[in-house]
KEKE-3310 file (N, C-alpha, C; in steps of 0.2 Angstrom, whole numbers, plus 5000, padded with zeros to 4 digits):
npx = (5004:5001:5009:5002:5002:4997:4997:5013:5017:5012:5018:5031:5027:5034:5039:5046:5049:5053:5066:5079:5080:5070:5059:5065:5062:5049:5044:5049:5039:5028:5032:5038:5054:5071:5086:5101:5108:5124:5126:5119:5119:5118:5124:5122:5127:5130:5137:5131:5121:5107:5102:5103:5092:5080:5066:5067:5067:5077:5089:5088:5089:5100:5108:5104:5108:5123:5124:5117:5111:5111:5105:5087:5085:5075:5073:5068:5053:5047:5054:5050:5036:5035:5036:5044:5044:5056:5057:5068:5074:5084:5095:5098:5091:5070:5063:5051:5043:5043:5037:5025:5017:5018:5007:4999:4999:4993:5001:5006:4999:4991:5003:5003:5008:5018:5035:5048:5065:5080:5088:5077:5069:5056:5049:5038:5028:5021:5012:5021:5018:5009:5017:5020:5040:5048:5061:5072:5074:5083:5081:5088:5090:5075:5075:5069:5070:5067:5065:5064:5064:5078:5085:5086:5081:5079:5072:5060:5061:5075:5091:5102:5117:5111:5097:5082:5074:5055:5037:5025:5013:4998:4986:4970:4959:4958:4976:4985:4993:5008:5013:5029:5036:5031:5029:5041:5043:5039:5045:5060:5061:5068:5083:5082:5092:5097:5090:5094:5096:5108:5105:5091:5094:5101:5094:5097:5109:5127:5135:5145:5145:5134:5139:5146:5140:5132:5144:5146:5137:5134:5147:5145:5137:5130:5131:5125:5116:5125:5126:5111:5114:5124:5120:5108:5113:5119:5110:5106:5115:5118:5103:5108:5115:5130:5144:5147:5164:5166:5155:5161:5173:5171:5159:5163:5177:5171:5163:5171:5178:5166:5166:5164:5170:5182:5177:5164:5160:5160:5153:5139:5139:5138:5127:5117:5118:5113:5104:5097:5098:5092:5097:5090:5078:5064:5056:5048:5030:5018:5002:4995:4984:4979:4986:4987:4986:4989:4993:4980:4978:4970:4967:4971:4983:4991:5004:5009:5014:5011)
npy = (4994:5012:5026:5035:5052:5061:5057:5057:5072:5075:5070:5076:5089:5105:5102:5108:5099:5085:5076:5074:5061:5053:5058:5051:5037:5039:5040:5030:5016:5022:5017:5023:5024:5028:5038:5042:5059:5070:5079:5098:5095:5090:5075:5061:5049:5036:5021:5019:5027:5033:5022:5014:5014:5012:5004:4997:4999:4994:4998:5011:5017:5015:5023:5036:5034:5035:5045:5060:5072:5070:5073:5069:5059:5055:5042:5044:5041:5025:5018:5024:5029:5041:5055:5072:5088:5100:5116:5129:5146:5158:5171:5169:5161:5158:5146:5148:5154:5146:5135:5141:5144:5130:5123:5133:5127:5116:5106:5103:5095:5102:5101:5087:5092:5106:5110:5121:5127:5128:5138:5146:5139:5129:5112:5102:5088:5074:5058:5046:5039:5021:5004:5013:5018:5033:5043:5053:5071:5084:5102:5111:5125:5130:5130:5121:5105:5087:5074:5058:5041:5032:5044:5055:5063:5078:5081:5090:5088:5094:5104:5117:5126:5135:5136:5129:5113:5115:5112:5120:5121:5114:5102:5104:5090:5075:5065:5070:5062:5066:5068:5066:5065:5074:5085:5090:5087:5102:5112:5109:5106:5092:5092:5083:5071:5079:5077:5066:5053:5043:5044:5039:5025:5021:5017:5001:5000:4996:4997:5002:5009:5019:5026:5033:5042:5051:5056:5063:5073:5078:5087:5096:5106:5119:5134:5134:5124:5113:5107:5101:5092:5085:5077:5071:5063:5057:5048:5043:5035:5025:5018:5010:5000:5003:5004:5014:5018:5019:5027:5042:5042:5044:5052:5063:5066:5074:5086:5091:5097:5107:5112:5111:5106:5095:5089:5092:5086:5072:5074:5076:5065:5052:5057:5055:5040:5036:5041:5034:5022:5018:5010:5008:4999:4995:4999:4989:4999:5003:5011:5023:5027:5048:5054:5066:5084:5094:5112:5117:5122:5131:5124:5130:5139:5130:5128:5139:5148:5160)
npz = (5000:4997:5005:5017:5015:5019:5034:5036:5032:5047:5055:5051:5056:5066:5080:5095:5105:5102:5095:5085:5083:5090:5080:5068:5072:5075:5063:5056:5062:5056:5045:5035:5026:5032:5034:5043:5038:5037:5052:5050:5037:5018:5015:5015:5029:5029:5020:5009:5008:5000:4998:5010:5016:5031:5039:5050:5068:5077:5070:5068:5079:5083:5075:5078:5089:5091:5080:5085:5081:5069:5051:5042:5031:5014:5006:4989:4976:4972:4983:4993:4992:4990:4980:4975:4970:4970:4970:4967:4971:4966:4962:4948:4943:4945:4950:4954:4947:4936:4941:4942:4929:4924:4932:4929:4913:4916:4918:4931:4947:4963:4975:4989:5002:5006:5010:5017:5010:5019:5012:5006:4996:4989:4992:4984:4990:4982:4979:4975:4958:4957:4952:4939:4936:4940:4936:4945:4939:4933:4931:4927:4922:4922:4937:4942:4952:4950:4962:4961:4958:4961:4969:4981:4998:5011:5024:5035:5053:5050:5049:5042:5041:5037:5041:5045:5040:5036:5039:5029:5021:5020:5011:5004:5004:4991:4989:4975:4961:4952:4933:4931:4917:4911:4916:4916:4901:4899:4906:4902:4887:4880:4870:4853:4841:4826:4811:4804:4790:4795:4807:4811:4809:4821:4834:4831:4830:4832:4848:4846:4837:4840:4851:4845:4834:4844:4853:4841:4836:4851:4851:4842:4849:4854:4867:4879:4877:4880:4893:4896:4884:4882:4894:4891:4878:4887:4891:4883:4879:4891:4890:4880:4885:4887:4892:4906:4908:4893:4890:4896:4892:4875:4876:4883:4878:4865:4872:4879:4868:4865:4876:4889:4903:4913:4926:4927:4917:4919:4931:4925:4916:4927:4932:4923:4920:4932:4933:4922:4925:4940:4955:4967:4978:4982:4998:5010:5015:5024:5027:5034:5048:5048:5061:5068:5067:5055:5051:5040:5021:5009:4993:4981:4986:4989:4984:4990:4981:4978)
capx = (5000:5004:5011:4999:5005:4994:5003:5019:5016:5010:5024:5035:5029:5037:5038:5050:5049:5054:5073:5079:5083:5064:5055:5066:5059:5041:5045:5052:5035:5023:5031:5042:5060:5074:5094:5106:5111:5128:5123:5120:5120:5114:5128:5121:5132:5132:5140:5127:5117:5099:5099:5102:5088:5075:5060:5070:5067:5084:5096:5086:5092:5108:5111:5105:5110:5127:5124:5111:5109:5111:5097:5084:5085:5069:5074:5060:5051:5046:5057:5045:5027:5035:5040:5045:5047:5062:5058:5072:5075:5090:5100:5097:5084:5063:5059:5043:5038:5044:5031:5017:5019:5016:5001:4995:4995:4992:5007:5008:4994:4996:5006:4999:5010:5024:5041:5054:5070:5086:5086:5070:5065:5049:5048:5032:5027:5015:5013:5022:5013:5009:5020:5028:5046:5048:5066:5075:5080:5085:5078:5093:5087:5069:5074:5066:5071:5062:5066:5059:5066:5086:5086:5083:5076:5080:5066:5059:5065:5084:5094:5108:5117:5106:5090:5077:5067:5050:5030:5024:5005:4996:4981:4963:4958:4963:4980:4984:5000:5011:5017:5034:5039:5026:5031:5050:5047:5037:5050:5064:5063:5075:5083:5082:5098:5095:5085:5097:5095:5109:5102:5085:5095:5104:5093:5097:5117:5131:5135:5152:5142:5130:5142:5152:5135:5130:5151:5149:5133:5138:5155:5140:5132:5131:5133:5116:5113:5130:5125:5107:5113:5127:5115:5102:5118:5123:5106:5103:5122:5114:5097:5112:5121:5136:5148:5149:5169:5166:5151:5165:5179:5168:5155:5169:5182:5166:5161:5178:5176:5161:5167:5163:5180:5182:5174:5158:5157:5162:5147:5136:5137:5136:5121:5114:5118:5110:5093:5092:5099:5091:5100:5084:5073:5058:5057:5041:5030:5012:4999:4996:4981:4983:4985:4988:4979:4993:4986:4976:4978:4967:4973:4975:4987:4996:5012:5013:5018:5008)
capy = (5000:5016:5029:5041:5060:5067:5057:5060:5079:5077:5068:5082:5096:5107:5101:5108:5092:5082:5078:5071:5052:5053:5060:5046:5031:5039:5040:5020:5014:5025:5013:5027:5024:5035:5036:5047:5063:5074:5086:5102:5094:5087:5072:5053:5047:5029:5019:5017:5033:5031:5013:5012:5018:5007:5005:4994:5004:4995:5001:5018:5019:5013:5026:5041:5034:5039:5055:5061:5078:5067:5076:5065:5059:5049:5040:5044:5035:5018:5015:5026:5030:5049:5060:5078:5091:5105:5125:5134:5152:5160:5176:5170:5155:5157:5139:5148:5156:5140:5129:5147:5141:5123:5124:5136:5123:5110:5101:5100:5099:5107:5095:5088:5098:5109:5110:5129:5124:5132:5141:5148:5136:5123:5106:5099:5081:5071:5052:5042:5033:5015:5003:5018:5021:5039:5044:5059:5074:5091:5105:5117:5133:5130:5130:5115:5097:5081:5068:5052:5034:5034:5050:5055:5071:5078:5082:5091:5094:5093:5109:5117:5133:5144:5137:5125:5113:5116:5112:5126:5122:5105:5104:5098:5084:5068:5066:5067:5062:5069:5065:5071:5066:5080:5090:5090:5092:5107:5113:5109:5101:5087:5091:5080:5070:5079:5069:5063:5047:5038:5042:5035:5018:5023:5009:4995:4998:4994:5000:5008:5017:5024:5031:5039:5046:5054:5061:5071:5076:5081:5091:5102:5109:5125:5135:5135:5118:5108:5104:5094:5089:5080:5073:5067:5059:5052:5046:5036:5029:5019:5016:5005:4996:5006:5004:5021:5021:5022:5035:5046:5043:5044:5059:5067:5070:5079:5090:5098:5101:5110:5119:5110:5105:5086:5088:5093:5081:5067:5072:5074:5057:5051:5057:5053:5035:5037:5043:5029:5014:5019:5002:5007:4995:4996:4996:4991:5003:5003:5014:5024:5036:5052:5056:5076:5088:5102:5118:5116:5127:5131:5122:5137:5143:5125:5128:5144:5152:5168)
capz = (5000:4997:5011:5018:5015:5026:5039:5036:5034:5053:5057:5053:5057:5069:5087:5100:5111:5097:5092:5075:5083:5089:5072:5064:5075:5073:5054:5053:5065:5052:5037:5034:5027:5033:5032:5043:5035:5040:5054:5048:5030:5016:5014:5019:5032:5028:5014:5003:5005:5003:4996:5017:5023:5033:5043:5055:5072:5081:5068:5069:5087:5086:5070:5080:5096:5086:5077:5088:5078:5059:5048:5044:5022:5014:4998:4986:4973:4974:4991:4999:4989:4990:4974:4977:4966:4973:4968:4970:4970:4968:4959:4941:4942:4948:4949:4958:4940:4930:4943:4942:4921:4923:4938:4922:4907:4918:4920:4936:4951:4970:4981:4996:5007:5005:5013:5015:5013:5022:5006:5002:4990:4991:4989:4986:4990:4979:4980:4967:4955:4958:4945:4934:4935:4939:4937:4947:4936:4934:4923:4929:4919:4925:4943:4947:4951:4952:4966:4962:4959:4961:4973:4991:5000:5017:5025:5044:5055:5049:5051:5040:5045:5035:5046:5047:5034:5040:5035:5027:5018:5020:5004:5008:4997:4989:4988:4968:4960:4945:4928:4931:4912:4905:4919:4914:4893:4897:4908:4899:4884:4879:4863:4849:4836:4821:4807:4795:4788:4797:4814:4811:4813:4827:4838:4829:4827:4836:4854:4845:4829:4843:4854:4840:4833:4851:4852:4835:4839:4858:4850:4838:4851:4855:4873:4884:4875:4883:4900:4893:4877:4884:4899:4885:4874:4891:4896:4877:4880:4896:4886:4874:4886:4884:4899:4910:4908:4889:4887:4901:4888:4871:4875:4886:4874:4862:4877:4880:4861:4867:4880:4898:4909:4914:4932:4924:4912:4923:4936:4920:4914:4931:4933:4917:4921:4937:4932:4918:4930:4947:4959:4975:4978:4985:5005:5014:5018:5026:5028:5042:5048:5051:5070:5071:5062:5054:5049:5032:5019:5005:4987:4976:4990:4992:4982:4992:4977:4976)
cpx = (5004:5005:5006:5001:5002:4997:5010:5019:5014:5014:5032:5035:5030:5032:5045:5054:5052:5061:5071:5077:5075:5059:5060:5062:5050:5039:5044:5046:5031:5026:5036:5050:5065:5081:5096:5108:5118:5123:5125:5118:5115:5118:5125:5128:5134:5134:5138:5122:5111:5095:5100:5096:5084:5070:5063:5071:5075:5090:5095:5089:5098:5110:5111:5105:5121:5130:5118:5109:5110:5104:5095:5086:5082:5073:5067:5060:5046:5049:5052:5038:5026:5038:5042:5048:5050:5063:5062:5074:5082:5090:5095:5090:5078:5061:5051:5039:5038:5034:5022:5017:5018:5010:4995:4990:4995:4995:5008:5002:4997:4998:5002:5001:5018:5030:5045:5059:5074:5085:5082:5069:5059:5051:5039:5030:5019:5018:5014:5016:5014:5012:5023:5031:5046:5053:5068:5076:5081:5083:5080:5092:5079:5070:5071:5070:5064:5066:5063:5065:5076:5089:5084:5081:5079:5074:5065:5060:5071:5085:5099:5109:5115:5098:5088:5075:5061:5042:5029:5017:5005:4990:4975:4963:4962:4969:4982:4992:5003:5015:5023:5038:5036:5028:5040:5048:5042:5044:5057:5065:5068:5076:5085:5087:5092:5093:5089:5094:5100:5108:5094:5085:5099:5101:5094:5105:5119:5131:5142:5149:5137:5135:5147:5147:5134:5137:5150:5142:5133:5144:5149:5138:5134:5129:5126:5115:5119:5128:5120:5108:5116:5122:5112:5108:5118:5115:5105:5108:5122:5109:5101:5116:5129:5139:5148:5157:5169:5163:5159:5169:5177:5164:5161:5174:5177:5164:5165:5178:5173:5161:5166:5172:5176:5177:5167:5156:5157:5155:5139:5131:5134:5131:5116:5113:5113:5100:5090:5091:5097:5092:5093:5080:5070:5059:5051:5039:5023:5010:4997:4988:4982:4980:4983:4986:4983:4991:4985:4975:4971:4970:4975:4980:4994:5004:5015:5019:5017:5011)
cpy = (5006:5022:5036:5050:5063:5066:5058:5067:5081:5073:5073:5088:5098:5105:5101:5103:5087:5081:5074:5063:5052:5053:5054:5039:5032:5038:5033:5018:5015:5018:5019:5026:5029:5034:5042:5053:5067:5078:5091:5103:5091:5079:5065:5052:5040:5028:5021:5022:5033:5024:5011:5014:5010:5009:5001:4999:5001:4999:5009:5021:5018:5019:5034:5040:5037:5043:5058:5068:5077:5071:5069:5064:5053:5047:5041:5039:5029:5015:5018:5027:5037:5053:5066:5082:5096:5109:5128:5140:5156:5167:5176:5165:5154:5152:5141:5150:5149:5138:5134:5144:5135:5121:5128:5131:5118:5104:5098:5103:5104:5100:5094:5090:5101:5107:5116:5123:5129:5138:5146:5143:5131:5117:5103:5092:5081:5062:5050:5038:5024:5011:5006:5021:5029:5043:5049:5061:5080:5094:5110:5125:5134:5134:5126:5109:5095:5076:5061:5044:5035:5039:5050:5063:5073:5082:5084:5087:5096:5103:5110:5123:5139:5141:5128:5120:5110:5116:5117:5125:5114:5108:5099:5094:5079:5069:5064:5066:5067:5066:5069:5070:5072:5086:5092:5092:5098:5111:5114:5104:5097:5089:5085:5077:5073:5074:5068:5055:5041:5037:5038:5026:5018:5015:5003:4992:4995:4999:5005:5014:5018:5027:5036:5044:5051:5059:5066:5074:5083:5087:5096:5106:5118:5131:5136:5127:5112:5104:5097:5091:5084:5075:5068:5063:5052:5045:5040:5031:5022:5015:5007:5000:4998:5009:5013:5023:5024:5029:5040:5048:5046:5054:5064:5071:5074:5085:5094:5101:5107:5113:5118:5104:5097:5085:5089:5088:5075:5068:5072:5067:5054:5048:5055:5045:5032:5037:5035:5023:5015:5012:5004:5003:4996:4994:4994:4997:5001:5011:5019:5030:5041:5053:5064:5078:5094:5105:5116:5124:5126:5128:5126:5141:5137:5123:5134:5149:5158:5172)
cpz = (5000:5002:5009:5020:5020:5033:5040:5035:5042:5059:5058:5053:5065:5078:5092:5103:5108:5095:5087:5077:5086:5083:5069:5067:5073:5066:5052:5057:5057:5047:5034:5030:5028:5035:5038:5038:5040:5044:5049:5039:5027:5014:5019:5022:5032:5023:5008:5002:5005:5002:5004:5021:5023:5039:5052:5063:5075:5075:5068:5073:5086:5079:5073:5089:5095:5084:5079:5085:5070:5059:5046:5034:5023:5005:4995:4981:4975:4980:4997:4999:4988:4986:4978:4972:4971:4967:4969:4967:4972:4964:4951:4939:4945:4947:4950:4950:4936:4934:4942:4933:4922:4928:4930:4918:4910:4917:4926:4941:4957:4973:4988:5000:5005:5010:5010:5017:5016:5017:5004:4998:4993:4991:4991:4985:4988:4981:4974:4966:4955:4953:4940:4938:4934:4942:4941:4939:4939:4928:4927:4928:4919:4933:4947:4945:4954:4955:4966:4964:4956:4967:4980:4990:5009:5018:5033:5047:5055:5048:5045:5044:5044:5037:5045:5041:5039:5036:5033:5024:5017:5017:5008:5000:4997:4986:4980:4967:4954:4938:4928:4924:4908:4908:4917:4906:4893:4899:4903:4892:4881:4869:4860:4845:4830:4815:4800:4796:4793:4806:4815:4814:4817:4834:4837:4827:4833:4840:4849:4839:4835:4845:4851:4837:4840:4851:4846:4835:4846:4856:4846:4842:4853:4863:4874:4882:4876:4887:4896:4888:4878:4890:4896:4881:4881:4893:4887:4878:4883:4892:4883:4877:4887:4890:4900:4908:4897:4886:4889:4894:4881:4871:4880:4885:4868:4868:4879:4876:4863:4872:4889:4900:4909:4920:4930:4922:4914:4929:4932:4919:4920:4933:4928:4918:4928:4938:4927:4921:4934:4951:4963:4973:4983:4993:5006:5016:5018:5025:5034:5042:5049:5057:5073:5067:5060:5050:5041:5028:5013:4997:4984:4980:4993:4991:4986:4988:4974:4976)
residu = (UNK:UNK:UNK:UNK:UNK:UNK:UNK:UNK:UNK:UNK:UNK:UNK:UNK:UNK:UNK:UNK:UNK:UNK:UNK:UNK:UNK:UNK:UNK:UNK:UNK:UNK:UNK:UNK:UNK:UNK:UNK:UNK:UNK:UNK:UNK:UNK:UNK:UNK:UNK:UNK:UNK:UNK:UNK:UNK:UNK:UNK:UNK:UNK:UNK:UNK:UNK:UNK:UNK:UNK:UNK:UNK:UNK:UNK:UNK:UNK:UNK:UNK:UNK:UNK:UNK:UNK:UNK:UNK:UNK:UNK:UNK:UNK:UNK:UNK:UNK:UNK:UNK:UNK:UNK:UNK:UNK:UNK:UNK:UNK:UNK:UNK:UNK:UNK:UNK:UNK:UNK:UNK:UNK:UNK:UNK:UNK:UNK:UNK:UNK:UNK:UNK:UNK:UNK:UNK:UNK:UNK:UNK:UNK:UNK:UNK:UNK:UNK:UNK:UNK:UNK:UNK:UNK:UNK:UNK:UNK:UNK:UNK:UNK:UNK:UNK:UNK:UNK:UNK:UNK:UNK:UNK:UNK:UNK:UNK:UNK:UNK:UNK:UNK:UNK:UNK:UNK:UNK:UNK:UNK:UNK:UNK:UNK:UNK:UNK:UNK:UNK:UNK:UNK:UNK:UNK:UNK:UNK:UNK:UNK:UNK:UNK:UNK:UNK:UNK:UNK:UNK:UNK:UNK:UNK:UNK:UNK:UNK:UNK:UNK:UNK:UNK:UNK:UNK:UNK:UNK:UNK:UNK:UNK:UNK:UNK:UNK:UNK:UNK:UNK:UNK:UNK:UNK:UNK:UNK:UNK:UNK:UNK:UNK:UNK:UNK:UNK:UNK:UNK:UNK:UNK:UNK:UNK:UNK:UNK:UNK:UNK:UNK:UNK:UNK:UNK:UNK:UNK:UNK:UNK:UNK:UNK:UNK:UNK:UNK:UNK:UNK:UNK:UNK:UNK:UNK:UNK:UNK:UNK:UNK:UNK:UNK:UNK:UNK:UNK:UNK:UNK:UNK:UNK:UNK:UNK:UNK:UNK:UNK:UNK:UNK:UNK:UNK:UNK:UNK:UNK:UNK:UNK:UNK:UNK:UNK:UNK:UNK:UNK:UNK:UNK:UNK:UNK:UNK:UNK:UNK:UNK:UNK:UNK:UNK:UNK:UNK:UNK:UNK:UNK:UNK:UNK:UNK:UNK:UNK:UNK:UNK:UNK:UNK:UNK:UNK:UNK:UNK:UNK:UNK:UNK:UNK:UNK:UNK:UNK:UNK:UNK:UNK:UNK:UNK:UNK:UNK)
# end
């Protein structure tokens, strides 16, 4: 079954009395799964990151009997039953306009409840979709990312040193979910290999004629179109089977072409790899009702992005 938002939103909201190593054991009882994070941080403290997280209440205590002010990180997706779309507001990028733009043309609904981060930004929790694969990305020049299968979140009451993440709007109504693939190509859409002939059989070559088409493609590009071109190359590279250390080596030496440094292009593919193989697997999780009653907003005001 799927995990109850309403309860987990009244699981974290704000309560003095409450430390992290309690809000976590309340968290893993609910069905909840939940990892250590660095105090202060956003850096998983265990090996494995959020493939570690569990429902298991003794390793819960022995984790935060440990790092008794570790932040709290939910793997999302499928591991939990909890997407999260992350608004951020910065200098050069209004995630808040990009999400006021897709709430518009109806790409995206209100989330069941919001979250401020340290930052200013949002994140709003919707429940994954049952059975679909609903990858993490990034849509960098929107200002929004999507947290789903692959990814984590950190979540109230965790602390950095620029404040708190804290509940900020719980929505009346039945919890709805989102197509975060519709949401992503309004947002940003993925460009396309131009339409010659001999990319048409691109899916039916060899892994080494693919990777060579994607590198002279990737070397063509042009500035503002690097970062996702190469991500989109790296992400069809996976699609092919096509070892991690080759794309790196292959689309790598076309993107220096192009104008991005090694350390870049190296966290690029990475993640490109990342989004397409997501390793998490599914935790347990229950259902839970909700106990506590956090203030309720109105929907048209659930993004809090008036």
């Amino acid at each position: 079954m799927s995990l109850n938002l309403y309860h987990l939103a009244s699981l974290v909201a704000p309560r003095p009395d409450r430390p992290l190593g309690r809000v976590a054991g309340d968290l893993a009882s609910a069905g909840v799964p939940v990892f250590p994070c660095v105090p202060g941080q956003k850096r998983p403290l265990t090996a494995r990151g959020f493939h570690d997280a569990t429902t298991d209440l003794a390793q819960i205590e022995q984790w935060w009997t440990r790092w008794p002010d570790a932040n709290l990180g939910l793997p999302t997706g499928a591991a939990s039953g909890v997407v999260v779309v992350d608004v951020d507001v910065r200098e050069h990028v209004d995630g808040g306009e990009s999400m006021r733009r897709a709430l518009d043309a109806g790409r995206a609904g209100v989330p069941v409840f919001t979250v401020v981060s340290p930052s200013g930004g949002r994140h709003g929790y919707y429940p994954a979709t049952p059975g679909v694969v609903q990858r993490s990305w990034q849509a960098a020049r929107a200002g929004v990312d999507f947290r789903g299968d692959g990814g984590y979140i950190v979540i109230p009451p965790s602390h950095t040193a620029a404040g708190s993440y804290r509940l900020a709007t719980v929505r009346q109504g039945a919890a709805v979910g989102i197509d975060s693939d519709a949401l992503r190509d309004f947002l940003d859409p993925r460009p396309a290999l131009k339409p010659r002939a001999a990319d048409r059989g691109m899916a039916q070559s060899e892994p080494g004629v693919v990777v060579a088409r994607l590198a002279a493609w990737v070397a063509g590009l042009s500035e503002g179109e690097r970062n996702r071109g190469l991500f989109w190359a790296a992400c069809r590279a996976a699609e092919h089977d096509i070892p991690p250390a080759t794309a790196v080596e292959a689309l790598g030496a076309a993107a220096s072409e192009a104008g991005l440094g090694p350390r870049e292009i190296a966290t690029t593919v990475r993640s490109a790899y990342r989004t397409t193989h997501p390793t998490s697997s599914p935790a347990s999780r229950t259902a839970a009702p909700a106990e506590a009653s956090p203030v309720r907003v109105p929907v048209g005001a659930g993004w809090g992005l008036a």
